[in-house]
MARMI-216443 format. One line per 8 residues: number of its first residue (from 1); for each residue z, y, x of N, C-alpha, C. Coordinates in steps of 0.2 Angstrom, whole numbers. Example, Ala and Ser with C-alpha at 12.3 -4.5 7.8 and 13.67 -1.06 7.14 Angstrom:
% MARMI-216443
1> 39:-28:66:39:-22:62:39:-16:66; 35:-11:64:36:-5:68:39:0:64
//
This chain:
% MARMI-216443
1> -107:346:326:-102:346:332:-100:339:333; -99:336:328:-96:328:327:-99:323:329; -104:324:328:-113:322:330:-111:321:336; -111:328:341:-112:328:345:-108:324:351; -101:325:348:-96:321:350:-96:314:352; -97:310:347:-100:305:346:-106:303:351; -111:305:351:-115:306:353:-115:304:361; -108:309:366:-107:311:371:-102:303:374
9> -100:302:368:-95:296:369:-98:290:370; -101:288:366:-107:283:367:-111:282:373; -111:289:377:-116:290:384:-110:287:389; -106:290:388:-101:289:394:-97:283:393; -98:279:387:-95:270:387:-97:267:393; -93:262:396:-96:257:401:-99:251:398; -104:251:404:-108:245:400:-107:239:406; -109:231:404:-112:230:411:-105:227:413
17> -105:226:421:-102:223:425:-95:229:423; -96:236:424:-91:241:425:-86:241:419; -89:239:412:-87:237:407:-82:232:407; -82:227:411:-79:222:411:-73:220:417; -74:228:423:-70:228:427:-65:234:424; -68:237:419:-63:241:415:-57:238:414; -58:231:415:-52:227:410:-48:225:413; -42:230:412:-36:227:420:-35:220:421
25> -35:217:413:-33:210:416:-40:206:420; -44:207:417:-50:203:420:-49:206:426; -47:212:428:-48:215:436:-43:211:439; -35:208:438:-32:204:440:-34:199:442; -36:194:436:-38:187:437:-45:186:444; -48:192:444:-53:191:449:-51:193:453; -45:198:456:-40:196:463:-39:191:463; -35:189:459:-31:183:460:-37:175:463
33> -43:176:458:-46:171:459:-54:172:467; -53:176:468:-57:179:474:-56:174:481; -49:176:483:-46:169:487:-45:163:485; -45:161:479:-44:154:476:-50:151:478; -56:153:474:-64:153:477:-66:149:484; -64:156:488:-67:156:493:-61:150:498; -57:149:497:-54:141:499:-56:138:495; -57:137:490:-59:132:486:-64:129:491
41> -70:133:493:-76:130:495:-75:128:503; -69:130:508:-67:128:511:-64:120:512; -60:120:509:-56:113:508:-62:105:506; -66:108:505:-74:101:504:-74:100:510; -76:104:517:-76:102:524:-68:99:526; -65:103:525:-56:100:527:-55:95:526; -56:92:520:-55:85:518:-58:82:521; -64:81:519:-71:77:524:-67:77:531
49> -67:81:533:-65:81:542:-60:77:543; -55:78:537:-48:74:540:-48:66:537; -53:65:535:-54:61:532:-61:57:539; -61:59:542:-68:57:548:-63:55:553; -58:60:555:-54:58:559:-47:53:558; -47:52:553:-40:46:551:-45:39:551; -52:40:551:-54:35:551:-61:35:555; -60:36:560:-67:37:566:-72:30:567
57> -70:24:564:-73:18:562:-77:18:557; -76:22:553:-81:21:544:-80:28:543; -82:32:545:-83:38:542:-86:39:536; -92:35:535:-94:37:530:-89:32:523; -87:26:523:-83:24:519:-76:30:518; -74:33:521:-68:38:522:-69:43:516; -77:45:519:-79:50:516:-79:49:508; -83:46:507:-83:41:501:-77:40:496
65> -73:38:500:-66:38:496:-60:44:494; -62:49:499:-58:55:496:-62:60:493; -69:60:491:-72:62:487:-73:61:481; -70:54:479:-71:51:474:-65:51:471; -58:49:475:-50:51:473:-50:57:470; -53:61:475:-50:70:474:-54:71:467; -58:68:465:-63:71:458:-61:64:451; -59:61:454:-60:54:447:-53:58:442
73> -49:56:448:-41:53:443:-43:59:434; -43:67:440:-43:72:433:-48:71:431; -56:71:430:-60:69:424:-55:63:420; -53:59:423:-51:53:418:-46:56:411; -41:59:419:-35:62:413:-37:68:406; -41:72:408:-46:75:405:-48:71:397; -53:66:398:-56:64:395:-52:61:389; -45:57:395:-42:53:390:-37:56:388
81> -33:63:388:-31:66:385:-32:73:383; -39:74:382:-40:81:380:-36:85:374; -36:80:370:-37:84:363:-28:87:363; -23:81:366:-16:83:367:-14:89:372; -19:88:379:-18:94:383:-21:103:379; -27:100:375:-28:108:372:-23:111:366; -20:107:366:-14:111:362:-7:115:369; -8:113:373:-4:115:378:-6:122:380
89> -3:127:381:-5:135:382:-7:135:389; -14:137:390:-17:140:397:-11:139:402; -6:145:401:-2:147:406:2:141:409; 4:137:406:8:129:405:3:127:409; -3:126:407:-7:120:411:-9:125:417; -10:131:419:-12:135:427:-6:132:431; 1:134:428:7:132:433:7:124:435; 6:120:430:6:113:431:0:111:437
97> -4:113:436:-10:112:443:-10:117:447; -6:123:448:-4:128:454:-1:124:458; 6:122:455:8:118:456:8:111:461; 6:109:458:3:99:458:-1:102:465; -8:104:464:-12:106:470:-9:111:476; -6:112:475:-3:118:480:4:114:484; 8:109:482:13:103:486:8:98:491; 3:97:484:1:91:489:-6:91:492
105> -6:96:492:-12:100:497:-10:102:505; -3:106:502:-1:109:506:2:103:512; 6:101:508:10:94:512:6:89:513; 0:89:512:-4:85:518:-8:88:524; -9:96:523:-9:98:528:-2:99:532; 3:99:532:6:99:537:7:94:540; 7:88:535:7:82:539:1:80:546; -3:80:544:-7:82:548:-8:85:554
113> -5:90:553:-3:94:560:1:90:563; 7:88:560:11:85:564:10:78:565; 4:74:563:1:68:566:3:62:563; 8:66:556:9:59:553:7:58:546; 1:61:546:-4:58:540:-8:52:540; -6:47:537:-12:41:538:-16:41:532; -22:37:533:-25:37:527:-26:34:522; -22:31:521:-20:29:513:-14:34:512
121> -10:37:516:-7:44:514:-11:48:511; -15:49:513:-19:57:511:-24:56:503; -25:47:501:-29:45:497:-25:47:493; -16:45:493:-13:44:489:-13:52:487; -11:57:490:-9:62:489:-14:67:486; -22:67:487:-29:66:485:-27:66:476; -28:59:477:-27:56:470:-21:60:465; -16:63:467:-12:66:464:-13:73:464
129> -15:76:468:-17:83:464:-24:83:462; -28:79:461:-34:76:457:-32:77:451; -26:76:449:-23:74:443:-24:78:435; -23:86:439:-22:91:436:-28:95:436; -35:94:439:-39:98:442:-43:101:436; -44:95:432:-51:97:427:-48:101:422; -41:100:419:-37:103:416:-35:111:419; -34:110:425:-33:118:428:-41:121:428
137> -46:118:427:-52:123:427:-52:125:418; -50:121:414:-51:124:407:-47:129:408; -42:129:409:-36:132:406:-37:140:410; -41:141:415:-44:148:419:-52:149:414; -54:145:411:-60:147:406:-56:150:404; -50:149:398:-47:151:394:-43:157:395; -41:155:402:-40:167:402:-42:168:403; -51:168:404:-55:172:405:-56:175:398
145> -56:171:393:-58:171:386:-54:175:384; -48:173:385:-42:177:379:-40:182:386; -45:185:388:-42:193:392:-47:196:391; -54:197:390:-60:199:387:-63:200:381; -65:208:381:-68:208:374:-75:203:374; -76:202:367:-83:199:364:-89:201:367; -90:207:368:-95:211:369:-97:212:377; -94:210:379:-92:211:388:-90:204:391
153> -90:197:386:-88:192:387:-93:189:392; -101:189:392:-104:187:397:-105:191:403; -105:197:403:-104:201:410:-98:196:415; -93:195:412:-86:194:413:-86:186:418; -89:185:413:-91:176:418:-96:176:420; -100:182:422:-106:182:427:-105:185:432; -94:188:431:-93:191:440:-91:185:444; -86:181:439:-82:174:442:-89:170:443
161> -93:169:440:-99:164:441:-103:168:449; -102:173:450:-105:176:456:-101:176:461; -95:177:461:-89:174:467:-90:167:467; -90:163:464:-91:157:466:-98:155:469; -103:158:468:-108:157:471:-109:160:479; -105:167:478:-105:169:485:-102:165:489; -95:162:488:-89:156:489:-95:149:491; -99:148:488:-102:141:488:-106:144:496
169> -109:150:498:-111:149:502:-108:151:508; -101:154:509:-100:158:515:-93:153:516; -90:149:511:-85:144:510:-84:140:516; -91:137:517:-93:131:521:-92:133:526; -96:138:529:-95:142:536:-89:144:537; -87:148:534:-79:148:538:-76:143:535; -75:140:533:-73:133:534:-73:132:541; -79:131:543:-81:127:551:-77:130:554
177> -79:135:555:-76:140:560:-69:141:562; -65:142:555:-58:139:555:-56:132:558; -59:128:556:-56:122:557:-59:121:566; -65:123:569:-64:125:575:-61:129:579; -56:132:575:-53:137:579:-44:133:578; -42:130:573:-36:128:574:-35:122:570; -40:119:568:-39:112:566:-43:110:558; -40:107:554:-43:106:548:-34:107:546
185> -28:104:548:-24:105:543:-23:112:541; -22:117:545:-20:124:543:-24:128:536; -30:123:535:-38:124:532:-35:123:526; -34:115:527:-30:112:520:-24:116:518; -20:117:522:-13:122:518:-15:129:516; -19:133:517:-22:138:515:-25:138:509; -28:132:508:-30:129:500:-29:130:494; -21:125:496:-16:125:493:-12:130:490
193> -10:135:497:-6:142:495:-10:145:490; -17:144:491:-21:149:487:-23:148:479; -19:142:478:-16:142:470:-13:146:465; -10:148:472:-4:153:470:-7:157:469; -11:164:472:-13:167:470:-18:170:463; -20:162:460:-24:159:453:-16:162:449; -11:157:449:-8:157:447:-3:164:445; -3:167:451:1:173:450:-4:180:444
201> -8:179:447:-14:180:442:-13:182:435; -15:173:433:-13:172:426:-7:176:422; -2:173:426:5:175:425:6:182:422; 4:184:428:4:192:425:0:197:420; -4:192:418:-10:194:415:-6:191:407; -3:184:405:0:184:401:4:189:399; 10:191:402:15:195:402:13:199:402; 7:204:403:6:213:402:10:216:409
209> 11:212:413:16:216:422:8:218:423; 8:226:422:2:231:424:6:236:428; 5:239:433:7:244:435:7:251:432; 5:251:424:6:254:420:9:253:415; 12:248:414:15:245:408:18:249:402; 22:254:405:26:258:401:22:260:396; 14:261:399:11:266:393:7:262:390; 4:264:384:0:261:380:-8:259:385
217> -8:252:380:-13:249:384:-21:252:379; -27:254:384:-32:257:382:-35:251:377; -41:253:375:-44:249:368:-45:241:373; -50:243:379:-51:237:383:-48:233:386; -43:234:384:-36:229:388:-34:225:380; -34:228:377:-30:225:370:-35:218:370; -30:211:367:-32:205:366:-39:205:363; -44:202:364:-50:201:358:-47:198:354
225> -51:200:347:-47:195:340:-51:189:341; -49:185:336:-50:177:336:-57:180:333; -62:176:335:-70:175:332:-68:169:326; -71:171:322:-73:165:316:-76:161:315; -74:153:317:-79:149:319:-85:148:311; -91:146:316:-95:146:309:-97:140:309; -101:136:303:-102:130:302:-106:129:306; -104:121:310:-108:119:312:-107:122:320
233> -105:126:322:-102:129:327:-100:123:333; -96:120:330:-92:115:335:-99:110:336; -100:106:332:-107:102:334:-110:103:337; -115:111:337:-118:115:343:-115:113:348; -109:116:348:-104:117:356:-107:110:360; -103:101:356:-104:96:357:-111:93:359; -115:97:357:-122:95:360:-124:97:365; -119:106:367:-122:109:374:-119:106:376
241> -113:103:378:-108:101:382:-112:94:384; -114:89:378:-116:85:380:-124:85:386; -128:88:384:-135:92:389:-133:93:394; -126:96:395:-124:100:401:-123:94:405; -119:88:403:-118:84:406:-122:80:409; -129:78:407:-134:76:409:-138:79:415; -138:88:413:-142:93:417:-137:91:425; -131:91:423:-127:91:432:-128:85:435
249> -130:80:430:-129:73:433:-136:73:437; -140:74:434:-146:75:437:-150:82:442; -142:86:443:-143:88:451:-141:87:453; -138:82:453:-136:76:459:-141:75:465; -145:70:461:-150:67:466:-155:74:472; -155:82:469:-157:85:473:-152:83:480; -147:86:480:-141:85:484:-143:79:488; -143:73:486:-145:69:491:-152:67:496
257> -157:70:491:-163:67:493:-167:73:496; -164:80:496:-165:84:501:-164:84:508; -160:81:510:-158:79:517:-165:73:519; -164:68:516:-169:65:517:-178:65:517; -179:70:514:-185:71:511:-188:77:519; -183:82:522:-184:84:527:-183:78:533; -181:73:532:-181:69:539:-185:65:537; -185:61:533:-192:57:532:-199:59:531
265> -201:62:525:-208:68:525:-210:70:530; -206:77:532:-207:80:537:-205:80:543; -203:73:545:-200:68:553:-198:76:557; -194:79:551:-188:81:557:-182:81:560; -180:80:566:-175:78:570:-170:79:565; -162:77:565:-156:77:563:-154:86:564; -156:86:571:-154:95:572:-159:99:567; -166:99:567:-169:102:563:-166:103:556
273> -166:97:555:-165:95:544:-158:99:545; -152:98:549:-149:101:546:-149:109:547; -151:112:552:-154:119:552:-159:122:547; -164:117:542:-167:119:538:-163:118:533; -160:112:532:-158:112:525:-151:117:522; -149:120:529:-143:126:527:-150:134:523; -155:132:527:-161:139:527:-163:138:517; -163:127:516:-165:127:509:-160:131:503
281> -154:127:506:-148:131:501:-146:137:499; -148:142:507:-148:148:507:-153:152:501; -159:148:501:-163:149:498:-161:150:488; -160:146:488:-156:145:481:-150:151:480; -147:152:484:-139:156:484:-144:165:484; -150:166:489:-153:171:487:-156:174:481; -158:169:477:-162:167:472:-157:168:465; -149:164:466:-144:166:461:-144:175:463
289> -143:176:468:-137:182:468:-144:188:465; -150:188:467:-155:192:462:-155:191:454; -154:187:452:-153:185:447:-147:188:443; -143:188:447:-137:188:445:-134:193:444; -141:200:448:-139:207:448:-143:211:443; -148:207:441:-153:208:437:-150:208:431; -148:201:428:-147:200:422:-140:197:421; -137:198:425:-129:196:425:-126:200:418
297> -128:202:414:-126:209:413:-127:208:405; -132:203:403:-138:204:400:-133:199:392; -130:201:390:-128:197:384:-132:192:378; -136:196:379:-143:193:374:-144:184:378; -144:185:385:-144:178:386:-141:172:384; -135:173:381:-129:167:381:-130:167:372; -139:162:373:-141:159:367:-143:152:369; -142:146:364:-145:140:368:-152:139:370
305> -156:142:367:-161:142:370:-164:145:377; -159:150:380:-161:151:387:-157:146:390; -152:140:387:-149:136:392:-155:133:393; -158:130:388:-164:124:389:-165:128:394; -172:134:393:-176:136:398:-171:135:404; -167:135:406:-164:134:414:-163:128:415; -161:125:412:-164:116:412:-172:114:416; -176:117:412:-182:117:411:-184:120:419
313> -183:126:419:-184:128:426:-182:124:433; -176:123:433:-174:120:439:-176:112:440; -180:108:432:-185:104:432:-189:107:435; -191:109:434:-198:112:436:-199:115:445; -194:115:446:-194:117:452:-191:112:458; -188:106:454:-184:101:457:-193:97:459; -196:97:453:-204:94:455:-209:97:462; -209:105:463:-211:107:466:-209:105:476
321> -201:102:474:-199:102:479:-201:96:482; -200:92:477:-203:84:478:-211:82:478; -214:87:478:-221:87:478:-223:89:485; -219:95:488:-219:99:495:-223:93:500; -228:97:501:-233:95:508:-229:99:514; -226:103:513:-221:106:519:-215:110:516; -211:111:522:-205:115:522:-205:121:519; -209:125:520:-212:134:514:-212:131:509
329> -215:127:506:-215:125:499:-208:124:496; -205:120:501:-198:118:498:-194:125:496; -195:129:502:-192:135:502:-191:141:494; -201:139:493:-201:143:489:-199:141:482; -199:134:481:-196:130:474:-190:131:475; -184:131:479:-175:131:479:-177:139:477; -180:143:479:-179:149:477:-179:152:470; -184:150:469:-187:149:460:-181:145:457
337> -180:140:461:-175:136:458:-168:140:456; -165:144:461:-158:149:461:-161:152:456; -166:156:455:-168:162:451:-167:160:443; -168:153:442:-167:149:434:-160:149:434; -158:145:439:-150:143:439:-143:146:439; -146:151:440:-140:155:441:-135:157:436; -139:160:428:-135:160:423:-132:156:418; -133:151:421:-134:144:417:-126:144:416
345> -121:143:421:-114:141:419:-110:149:414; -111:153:414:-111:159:411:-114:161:403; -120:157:404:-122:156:397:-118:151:392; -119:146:396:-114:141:390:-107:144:390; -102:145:396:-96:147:394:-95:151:391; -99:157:388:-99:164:385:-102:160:377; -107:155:376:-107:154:370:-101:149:366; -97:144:371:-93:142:368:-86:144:368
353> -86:152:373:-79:157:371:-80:160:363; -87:163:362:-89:166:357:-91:164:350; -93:159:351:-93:154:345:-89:150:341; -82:148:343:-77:143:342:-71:149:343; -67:144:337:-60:146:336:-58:146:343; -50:149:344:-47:148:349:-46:140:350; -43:138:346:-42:130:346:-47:127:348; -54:128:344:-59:125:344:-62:125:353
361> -61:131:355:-62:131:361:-57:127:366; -51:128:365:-47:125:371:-49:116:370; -51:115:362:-52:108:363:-58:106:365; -63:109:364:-71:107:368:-71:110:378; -67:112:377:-68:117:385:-66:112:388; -58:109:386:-56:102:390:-58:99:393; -65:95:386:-70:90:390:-75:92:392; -78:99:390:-83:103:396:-79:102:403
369> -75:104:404:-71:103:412:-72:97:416; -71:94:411:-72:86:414:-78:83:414; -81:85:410:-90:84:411:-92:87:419; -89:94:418:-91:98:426:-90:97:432; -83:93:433:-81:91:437:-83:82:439; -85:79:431:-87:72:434:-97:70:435; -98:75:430:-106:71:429:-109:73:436; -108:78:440:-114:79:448:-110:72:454
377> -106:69:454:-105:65:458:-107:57:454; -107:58:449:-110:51:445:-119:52:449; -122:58:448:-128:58:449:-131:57:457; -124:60:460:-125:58:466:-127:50:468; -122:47:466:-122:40:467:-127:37:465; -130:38:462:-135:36:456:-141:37:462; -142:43:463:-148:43:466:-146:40:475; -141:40:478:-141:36:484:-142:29:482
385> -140:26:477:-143:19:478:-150:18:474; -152:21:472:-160:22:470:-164:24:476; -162:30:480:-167:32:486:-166:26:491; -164:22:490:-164:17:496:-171:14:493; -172:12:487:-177:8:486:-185:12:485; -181:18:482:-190:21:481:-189:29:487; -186:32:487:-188:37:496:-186:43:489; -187:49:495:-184:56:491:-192:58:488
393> -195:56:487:-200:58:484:-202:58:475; -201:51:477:-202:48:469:-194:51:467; -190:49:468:-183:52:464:-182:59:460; -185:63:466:-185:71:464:-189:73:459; -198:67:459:-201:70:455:-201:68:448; -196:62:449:-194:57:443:-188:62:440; -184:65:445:-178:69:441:-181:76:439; -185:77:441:-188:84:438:-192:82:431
401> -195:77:431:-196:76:425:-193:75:418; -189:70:421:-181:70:414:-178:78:414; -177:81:419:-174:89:419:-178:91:412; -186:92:414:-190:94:409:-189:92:402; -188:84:401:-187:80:396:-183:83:391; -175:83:397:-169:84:393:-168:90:391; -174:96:395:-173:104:391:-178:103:385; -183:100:384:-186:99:379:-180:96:373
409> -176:93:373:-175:89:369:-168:94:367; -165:97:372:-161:102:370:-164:107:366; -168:110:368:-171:116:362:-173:112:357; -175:106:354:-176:103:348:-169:105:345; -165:100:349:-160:100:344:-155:106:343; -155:112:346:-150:117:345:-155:124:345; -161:124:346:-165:132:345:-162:135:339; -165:129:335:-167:135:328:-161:135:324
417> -155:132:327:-146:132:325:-144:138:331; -149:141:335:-143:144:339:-143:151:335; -140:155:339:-138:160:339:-137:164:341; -138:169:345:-135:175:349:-128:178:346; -126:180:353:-120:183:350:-123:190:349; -127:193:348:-128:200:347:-129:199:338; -133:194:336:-133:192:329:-126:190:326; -123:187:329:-117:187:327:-113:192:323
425> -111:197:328:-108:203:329:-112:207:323; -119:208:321:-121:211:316:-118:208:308; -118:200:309:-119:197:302:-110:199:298; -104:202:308:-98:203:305:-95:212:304
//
């Protein structure tokens, strides 16, 4: 009979994504974080625009400049203060960048509206909630972290990894569409308010305000315990963190040299390229989201050897794209491409929740942030003044090769050190 009980309970556990929306708080932080998201991927056009229009002379120098403001200051502060900021409590660091981003977001979109934003105003203002940016993306790793059990930890970052990617695609469009319907500043203030929503989030999530509260909290709600860091653990961490950093820098150059490589290659118009190249992107975003339903799920993944293999892949596909004798071809490599990439930020964040002490994590996550947030516009720049000299062709098929290189040299150095968390969990 006991057997049998048992038995019955086992069948009716949740597994999977359900598993992990069992979890009130992680169900919070993904309201909370749902609109954060999907303005997040709005606000990339808002700036660019209000940044086109403060300066209708040099648009591209404009552009250049608020992209670079809005992302440097925080990698720097990051880098040069991480190990100080990880002693600071998630919650401290959400408010301080809720905060910081949501005044001076907010208050350059009003200004704006009201006609009296210049453009060294907006750099300044840029530059200042830049401040806090790389440090508010750790500091939401880590309630991911410490609201999630072990066992359900990579489901968890495979829902927030699939809102972002739904965001990355549907962001941009209503972006446009908003900002043709009432401007770019209302776009921008929207943004900002939507900090709040992160932030409220967190908040509550800290403090146990459930709409239950009175009662006792189920097994899935209670804190995960602290994991044991095991030797050798942080090195690993520092090696993928390191790789990672390479791997983004080096999908830079797709980004740029895809626009190109449809108008130069395949001599098509300015309208065409960019009606295809939203068709290539989509391409990718379709390729994540099947992925993403397949094996989102899949905890076995969040080994370093499947990071290489994604490395490896979207090598391999960056080559494909760069080799394309036409358009179909392109289509079908970004696709193949989505289909590797998709688990790639999920895998690393779940092995370094998993692996590392709490400490140990809030200290390497810090610079993780900062890596994520600096190395794809270093690669950007990188390959804009190389494709002036060699075309989009040789660049893609040169960065597909280093892609390949660098997953080869990954799995050297972390295969036969990694570890699954499923082995883990046995050895405790």
């Amino acid at each position: 009979m006991g057997q049998e009980t048992a038995s019955s309970t086992k069948v009716r556990e949740k597994s999977g994504y359900r598993a992990a929306l069992a979890n009130k708080a992680i169900r919070r932080l993904l309201i909370g974080y749902i609109p954060f998201s999907l303005s997040s991927s709005m606000d990339k056009i808002a700036i660019v625009w209000i940044a086109s229009e403060l300066m209708p002379a040099d648009k591209s120098l404009a552009i250049s400049a608020v992209t670079i403001l809005y992302l440097a200051p925080g990698v720097l502060v990051s880098l040069a203060f991480g190990t100080r900021l990880a002693r600071v409590s998630p919650d401290r660091l959400t408010l301080v960048n809720s905060v910081n981003k949501c005044s001076f977001l907010t208050l350059s979109g009003i200004l704006h509206i009201l006609d009296l934003l210049s453009f060294s105003l907006f750099l300044v203002f840029l530059c200042l909630a830049s401040l806090s940016g790389s440090f508010g993306r750790a500091s939401w790793q880590s309630a991911i972290r410490n609201s999630a059990e072990g066992k359900h930890l990579f489901a968890a970052n495979s829902l927030f990894s699939t809102v972002t990617q739904i965001s990355f695609m549907a962001g941009p469009a209503l972006g446009g569409i908003l900002i043709a319907a009432m401007g770019a500043g209302p776009v921008l203030i929207l943004d900002g308010l939507s900090y709040l929503s992160v932030l409220g989030a967190v908040l509550s999530v800290s403090r146990g305000k459930t709409p239950s509260a009175a009662a006792p909290a189920p097994p899935q709600d209670e804190a995960p315990p602290e994991p044991v860091e095991q030797p050798g653990a942080r090195t690993r961490a520092w090696v993928l963190v390191s790789v990672t950093g390479v791997f983004y820098a080096l999908y830079g150059p797709m980004v740029v040299q895809l626009p190109l490589k449809l108008i130069e290659d395949f001599r098509m118009s300015d309208t065409e390229a960019a009606r295809s190249l939203g068709y290539a992107w989509s391409a990718v975003g379709v390729g994540s989201a099947i992925t993403a339903l397949l094996v989102g799920t899949r905890q076995s993944l969040a080994r370093q050897g499947w990071a290489s293999f994604v490395i490896f892949g979207w090598g391999a596909a960056t080559v494909v794209v760069g080799l394309a004798p036409n358009f179909p071809v392109v289509i079908a490599g970004l696709f193949l491409g989505g289909l590797v990439f998709a688990p790639y930020t999920s895998i690393v964040q779940t092995i370094l929740q998993a692996t590392l002490s709490r400490r140990g994590f809030d200290t390497v996550n810090m610079y993780y942030s900062a890596v994520l947030n600096g190395a794809q516009p270093v690669g950007v720049a990188a390959a804009g003044a190389l494709g002036v000299a060699y075309g989009p062709t040789p660049i893609l098929v040169g960065t597909g090769i280093l892609l390949i290189g660098t997953a080869a040299t990954a799995a050297a150095l972390t295969l036969r050190k990694g570890m699954s968390l499923d082995q883990r969990r046995a050895e405790h």
